[in-house]
C-alpha positions in Angstrom: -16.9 -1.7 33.2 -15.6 -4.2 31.1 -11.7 -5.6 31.6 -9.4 -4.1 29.4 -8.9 -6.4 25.9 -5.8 -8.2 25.1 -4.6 -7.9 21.4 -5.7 -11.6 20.9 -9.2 -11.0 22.0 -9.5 -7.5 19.6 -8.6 -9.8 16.5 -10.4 -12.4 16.7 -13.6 -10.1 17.6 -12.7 -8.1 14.8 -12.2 -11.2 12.3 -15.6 -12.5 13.8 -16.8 -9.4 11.6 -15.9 -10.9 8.0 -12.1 -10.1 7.1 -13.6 -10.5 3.2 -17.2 -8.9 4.0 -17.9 -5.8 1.9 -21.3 -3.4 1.6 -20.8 -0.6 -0.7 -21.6 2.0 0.9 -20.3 4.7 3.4 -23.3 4.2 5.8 -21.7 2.7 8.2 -18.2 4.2 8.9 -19.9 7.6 8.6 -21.9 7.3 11.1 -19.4 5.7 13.4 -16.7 8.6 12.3 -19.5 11.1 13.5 -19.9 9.4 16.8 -15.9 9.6 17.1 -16.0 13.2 16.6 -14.8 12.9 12.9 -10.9 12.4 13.7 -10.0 12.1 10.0 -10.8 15.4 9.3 -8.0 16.8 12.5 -5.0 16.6 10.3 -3.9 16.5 6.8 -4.6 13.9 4.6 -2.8 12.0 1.3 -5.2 9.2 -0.3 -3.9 6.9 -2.6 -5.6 4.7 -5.0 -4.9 2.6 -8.0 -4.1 -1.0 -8.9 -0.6 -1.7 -8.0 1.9 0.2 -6.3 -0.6 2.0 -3.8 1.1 0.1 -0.6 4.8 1.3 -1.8 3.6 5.0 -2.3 2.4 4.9 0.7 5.1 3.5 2.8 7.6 5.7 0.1 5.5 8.9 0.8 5.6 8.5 5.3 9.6 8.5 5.1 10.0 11.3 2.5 7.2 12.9 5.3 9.5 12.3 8.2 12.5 13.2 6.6 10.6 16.8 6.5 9.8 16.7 10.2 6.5 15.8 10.0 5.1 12.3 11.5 3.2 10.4 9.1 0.6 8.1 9.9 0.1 5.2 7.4 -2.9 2.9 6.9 -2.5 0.1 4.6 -3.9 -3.2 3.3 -4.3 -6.2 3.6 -1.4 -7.1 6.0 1.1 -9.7 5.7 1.6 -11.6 8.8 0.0 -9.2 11.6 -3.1 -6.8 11.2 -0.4 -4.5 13.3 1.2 -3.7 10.2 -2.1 -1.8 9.1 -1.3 1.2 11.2 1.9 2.6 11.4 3.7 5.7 12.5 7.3 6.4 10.8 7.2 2.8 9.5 6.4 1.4 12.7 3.4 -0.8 13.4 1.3 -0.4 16.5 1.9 -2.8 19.4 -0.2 -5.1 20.6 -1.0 -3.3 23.8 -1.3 -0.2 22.2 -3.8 -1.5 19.6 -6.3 -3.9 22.2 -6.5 -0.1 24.0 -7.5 1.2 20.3 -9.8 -1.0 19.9 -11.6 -0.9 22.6 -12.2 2.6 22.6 -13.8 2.6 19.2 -15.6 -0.9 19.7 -18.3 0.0 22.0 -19.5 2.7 19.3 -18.9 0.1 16.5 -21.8 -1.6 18.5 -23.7 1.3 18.3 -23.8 1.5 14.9 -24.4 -2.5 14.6 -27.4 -1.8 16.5 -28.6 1.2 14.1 -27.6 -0.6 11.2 -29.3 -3.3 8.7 -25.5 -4.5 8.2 -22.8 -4.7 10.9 -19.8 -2.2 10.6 -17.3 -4.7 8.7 -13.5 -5.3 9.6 -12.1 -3.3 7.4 -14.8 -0.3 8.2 -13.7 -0.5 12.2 -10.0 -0.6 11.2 -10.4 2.5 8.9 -12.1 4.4 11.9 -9.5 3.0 14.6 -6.6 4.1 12.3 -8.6 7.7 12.1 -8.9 8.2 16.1 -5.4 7.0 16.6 -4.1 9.8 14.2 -5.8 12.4 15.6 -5.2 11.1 19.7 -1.0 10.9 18.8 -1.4 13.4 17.2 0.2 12.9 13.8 1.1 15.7 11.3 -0.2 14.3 8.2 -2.4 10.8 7.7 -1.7 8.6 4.5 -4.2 6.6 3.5 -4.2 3.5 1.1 -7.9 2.6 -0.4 -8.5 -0.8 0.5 -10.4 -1.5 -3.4 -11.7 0.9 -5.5 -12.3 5.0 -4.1 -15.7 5.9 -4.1 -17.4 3.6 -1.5 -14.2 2.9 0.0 -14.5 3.6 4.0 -11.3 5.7 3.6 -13.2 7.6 1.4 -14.1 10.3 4.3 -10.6 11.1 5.1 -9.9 14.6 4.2 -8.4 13.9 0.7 -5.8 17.2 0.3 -3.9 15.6 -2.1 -5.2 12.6 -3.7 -3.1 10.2 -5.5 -3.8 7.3 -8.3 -1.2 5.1 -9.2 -1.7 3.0 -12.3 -5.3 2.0 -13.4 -5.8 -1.6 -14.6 -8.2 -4.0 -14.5 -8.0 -6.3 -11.5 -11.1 -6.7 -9.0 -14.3 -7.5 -11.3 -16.7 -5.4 -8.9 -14.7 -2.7 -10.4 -15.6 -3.0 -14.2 -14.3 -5.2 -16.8 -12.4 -2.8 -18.6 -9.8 0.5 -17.3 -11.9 3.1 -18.1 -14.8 2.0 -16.0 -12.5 0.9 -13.0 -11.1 4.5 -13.4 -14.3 6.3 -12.7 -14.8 4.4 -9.3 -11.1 5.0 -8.6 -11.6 9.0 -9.5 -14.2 9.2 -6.3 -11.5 10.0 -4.3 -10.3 13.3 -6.0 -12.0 16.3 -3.4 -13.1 19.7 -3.9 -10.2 22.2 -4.0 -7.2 19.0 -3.4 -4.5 18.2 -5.5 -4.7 15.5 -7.9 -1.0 13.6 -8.5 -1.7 10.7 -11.4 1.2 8.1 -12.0 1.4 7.3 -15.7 -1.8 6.0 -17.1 -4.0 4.6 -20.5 -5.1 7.6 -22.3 -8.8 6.6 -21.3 -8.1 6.1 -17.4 -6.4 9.7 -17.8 -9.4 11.6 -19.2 -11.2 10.0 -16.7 -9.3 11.8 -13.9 -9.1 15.1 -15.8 -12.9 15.2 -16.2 -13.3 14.5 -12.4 -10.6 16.9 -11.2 -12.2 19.4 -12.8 -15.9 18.8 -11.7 -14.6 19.3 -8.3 -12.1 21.6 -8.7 -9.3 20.3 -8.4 -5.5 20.7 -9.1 -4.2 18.1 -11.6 -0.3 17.1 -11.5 0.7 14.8 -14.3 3.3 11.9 -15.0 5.3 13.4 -17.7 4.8 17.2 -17.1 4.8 17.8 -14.0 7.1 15.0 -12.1 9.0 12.3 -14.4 11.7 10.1 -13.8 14.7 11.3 -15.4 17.3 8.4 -15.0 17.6 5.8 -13.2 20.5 2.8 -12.8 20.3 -0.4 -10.7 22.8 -0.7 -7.7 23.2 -3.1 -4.9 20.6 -3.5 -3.1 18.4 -0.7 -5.2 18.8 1.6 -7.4 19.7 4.9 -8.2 16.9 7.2 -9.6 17.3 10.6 -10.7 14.0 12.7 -10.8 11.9 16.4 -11.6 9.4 17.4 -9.7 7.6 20.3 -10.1 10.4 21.9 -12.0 13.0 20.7 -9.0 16.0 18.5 -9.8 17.0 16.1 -7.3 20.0 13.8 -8.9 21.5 10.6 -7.6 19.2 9.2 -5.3 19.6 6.0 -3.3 16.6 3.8 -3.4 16.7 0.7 -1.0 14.0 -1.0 -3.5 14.0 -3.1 -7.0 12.4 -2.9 -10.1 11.6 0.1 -12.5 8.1 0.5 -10.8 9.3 1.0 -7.7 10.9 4.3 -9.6 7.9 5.3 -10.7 6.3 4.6 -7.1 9.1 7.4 -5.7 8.5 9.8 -8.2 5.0 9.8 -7.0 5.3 9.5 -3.3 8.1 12.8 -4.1 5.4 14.4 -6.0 2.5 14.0 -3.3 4.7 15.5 -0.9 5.1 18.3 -3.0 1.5 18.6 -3.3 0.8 18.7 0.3 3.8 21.1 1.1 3.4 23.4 -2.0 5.9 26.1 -2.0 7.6 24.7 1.1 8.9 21.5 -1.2 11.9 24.0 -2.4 13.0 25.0 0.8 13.2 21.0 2.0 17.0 20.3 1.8 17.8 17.5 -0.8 19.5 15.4 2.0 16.7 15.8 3.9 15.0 13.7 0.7 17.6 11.8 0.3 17.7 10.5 3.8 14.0 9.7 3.6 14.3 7.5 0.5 17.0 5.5 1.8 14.8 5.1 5.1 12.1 3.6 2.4 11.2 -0.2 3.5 8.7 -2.1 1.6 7.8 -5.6 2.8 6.6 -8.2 0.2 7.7 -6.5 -3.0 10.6 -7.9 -4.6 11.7 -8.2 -0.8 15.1 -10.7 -0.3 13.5 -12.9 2.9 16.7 -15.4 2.5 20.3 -15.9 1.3 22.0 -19.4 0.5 19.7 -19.7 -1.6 18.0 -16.3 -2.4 14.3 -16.2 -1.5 12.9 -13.1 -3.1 8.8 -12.7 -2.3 6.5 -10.5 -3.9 2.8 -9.8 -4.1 2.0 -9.5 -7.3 -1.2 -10.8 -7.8 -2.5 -9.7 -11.1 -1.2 -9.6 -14.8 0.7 -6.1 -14.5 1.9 -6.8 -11.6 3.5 -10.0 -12.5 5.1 -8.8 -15.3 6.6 -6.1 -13.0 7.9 -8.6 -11.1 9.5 -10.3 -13.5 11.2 -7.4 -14.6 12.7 -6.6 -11.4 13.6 -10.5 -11.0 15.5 -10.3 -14.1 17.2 -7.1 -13.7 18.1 -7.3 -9.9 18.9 -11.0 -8.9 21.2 -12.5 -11.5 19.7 -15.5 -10.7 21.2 -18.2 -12.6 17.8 -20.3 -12.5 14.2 -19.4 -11.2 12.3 -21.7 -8.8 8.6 -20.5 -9.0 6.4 -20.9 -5.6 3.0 -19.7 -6.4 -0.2 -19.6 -4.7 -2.8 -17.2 -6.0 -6.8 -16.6 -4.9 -9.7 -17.7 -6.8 -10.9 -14.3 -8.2 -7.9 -13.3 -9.5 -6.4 -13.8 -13.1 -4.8 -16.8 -12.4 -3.1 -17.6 -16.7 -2.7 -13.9 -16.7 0.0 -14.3 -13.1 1.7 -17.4 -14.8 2.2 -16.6 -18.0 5.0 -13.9 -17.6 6.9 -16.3 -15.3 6.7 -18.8 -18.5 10.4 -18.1 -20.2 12.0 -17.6 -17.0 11.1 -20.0 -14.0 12.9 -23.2 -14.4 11.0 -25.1 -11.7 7.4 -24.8 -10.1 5.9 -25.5 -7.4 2.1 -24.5 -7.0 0.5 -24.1 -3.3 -2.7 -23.6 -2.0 -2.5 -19.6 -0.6 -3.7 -19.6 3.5 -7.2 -18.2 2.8 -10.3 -19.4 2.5 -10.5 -17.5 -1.0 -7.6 -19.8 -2.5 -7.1 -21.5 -5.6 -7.8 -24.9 -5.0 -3.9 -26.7 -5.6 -5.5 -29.4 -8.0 -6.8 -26.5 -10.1 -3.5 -24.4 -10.2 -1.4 -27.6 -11.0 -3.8 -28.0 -13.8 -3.4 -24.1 -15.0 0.4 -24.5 -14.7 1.0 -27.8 -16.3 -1.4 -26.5 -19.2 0.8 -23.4 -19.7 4.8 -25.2 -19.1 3.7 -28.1 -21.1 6.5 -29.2 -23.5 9.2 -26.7 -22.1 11.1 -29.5 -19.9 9.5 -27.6 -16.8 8.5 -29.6 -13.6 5.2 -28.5 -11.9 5.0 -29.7 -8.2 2.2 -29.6 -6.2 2.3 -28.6 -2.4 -0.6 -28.4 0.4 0.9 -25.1 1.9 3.4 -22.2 1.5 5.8 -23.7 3.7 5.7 -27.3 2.3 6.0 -25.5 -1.2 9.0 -24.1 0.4 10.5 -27.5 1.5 10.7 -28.8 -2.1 11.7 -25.6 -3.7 14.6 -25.6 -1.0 15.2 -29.5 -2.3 15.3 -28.2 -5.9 17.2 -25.0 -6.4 20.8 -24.8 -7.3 23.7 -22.5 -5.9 23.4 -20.4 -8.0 19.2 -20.2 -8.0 16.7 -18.4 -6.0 13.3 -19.3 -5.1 10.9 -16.5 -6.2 7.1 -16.4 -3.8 4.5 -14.9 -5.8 0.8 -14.8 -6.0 -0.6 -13.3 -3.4 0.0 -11.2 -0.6 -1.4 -14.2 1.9 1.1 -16.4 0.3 3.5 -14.1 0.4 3.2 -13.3 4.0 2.9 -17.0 5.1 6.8 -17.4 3.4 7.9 -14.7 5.5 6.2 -16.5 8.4 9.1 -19.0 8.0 12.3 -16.9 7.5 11.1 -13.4 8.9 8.8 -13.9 11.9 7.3 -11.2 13.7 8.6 -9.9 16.9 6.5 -8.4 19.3 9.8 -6.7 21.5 10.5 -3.5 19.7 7.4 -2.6 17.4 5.5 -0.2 20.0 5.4 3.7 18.2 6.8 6.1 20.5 7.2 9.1 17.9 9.5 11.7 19.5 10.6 15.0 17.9 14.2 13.7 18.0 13.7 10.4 16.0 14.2 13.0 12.9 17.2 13.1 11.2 19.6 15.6 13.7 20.1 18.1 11.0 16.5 19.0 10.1 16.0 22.3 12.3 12.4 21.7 14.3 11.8 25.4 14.5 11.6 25.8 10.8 9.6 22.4 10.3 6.9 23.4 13.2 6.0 26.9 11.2 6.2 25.1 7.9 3.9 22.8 9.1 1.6 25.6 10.5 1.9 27.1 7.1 0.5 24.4 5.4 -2.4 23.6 7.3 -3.4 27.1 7.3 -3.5 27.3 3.6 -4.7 23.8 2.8 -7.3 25.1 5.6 -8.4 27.9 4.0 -7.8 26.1 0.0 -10.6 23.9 0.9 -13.4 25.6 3.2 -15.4 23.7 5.5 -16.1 21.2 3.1 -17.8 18.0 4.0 -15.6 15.2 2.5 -19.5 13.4 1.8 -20.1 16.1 -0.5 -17.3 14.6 -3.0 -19.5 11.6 -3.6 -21.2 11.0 -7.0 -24.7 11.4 -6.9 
């Protein structure tokens, strides 16, 4: 028998399996799901997709969840500082003790499908599976899943699917399609037979898209605008307020620990997906109940405040909606008197399409090389950033790495500036390397009953819960989540 694995040794044999690799097709993790015993399909399931905002929904949707009485279990991607962060429970990563034992109970059938396979299982197929088993061996109530690119051929893809949800459609990966519509129809793979679709607001194209495949398969459709909208919304320290409808329900004056007017529109959703999987239990949740799960809501590496004296905000936005999001939320939140720009962005990314929001607003820039192999090199994005600031009185710097980027932002920015990280999440994450490093003390999930808020009654939660498994149970059948695939 083999010694157990420490955390060290379960990353770097899982990195020795391509953190980039990709094969398109569901081969592989259904065969080792099989061989597991097919834990993704032991609890409820939410499945989000989209171009931006799938992390925040997410991460929104697992507190509103708990706030209800029911542990969430979230798997999201890419991470920011530790591969930890990809499975969480209540917002709290797996320790490292907890996840070498994870991984080596799924490893040795990982090799058996390497062995039956003319490709290897990948990284990101093996963490899909191990997020899966760990689920189902907690148990957790309900699974939320984040598609790692795309939705049909996406190894998350054999989760269960009740309710599936796609945040804004864009164009962003080119494997996807060069234009919405097209990236919509590979996004619309994960819609199941008999689930609930909840669509944030899209293009009128990316919209039919989703219509035509709910109702191939069956499906419920809930719509930005008619079924859940935001009704108000106001900024306030350190958020916002955000009033909403869902579903015909009212919930006024709600805190929301986040910035920026998408991260409204990320609630709303996560609010309506709830209601999705709960049905006619949402009305009988208590609006504090809500309420407390919203201000529970954290979401690293979007418009997230890393620093003060000066303000260091960071934020992965790494394509052209994204970044004009961000600006957005820059401008509204901060009241930054001047914006110093660190940016390092990947090669297969939109790199003048990133910039060229920041144009009117940054004041300074310095331009980094991201920490991945995938980077822009800095030469090139000096080159893209002097092109687009030329004649506007802007400096462009140049800096080998995110932290030395750092240093001469630091050297540059004013009292009353801030230092703004965008670009991509690896650049992102290496700034809060430097002023929020991870610690490894308190991060182990041990989900009790009692770590809900005091005043939701267990008794009522446990038969709500039973409720709705039963009829989500008997909504969908037996129903193979392979048989969803296109042919």
């Amino acid at each position: 028998m083999n010694d157990p694995s420490t955390f060290a040794a379960a990353e770097a044999a899982l990195l020795a399996r391509g953190r980039g690799r990709m094969v398109p097709d569901l081969d592989r993790i259904t065969l080792l799901l099989e061989l597991l015993g097919q834990p993704q399909r032991a609890y409820p399931s939410i499945h989000v997709t989209g171009t931006n905002g799938k992390g925040s929904a997410v991460r929104i949707t697992a507190m509103l969840l708990g706030a209800a009485g029911l542990s969430a279990g979230t798997y999201t991607s890419p991470h920011l500082q530790t591969v930890r962060e990809r499975l969480a429970v209540q917002g709290r990563r797996i320790g490292e003790e907890a996840f070498a034992a994870l991984y080596d109970d799924v490893a040795p059938l990982a090799g058996m499908v390497d062995e039956r396979s003319d490709d290897p299982v990948t990284y990101f197929e093996l963490l899909t599976a191990m997020a899966s088993w760990w689920f189902a061996e907690l148990p957790v109530d309900v699974g939320v899943f984040e598609v790692g690119m795309g939705g049909t051929w996406d190894a998350t893809n054999l989760v269960r699917g009740d309710v599936s949800v796609v945040q804004p459609v864009d164009v962003d990966h080119s494997e996807l399609g060069d234009d919405p519509a097209t990236v919509a129809r590979e996004k619309a793979g994960i819609i199941k037979p008999q689930g609930v679709l909840v669509s944030a607001a899209q293009r009128p194209e990316v919209l039919q898209v989703l219509e035509r495949r709910a109702a191939d398969v069956g499906a419920q459709v809930r719509l930005h605008g008619r079924d859940h909208l935001l009704l108000d919304r106001s900024v306030a320290p350190g958020g916002q307020v955000v009033s909403v409808r869902i579903m015909g329900r009212e919930l006024r004056d709600l805190y929301l620990p986040l910035h920026g007017a998408h991260q409204a529109d990320n609630a709303v959703v996560a609010l309506a997906a709830v209601a999705a999987l709960l049905g006619d239990r949402f009305e009988d949740l208590d609006a504090e109940a809500l309420r407390q799960g919203l201000l529970a809501v954290q979401v690293p590496g979007r418009l997230e405040v890393v620093n003060r004296e000066p303000t260091v905000v960071v934020d992965g936005a790494h394509n052209p909606h994204g970044s004009r999001a961000s600006v957005a939320g820059v401008q509204e939140a901060f009241g930054l008197e001047g914006v110093v720009l660190v940016v390092g962005v990947l090669a297969d990314k939109d790199v003048a399409g990133i910039l060229e929001p920041w144009r009117d607003v940054a004041r300074h820039v310095v331009v980094c090389a991201a920490p991945s192999p995938r980077a822009v090199p800095v030469t090139q994005l000096r080159a893209f950033a002097e092109e687009l600031w030329q004649g506007t009185g802007v400096a462009v710097e140049a800096a080998t790495d995110v932290d030395a980027a750092l240093d001469l932002a630091h050297s540059v920015t004013g009292a009353d500036d801030g230092i703004v990280v965008v670009g991509s999440l690896f650049t992102v994450g290496a700034a809060r390397d430097r002023y929020l490093p991870v610690l490894d003390d308190d991060d182990e999930v041990v989900y009790e009953p009692e770590d809900v808020d005091d005043d939701v009654h267990e008794e009522r939660f446990d038969a709500a819960l039973d409720a709705m498994i039963e009829r989500l149970d008997a909504e969908r059948g037996s129903v193979d989540p392979r048989d969803v695939l296109d042919d």
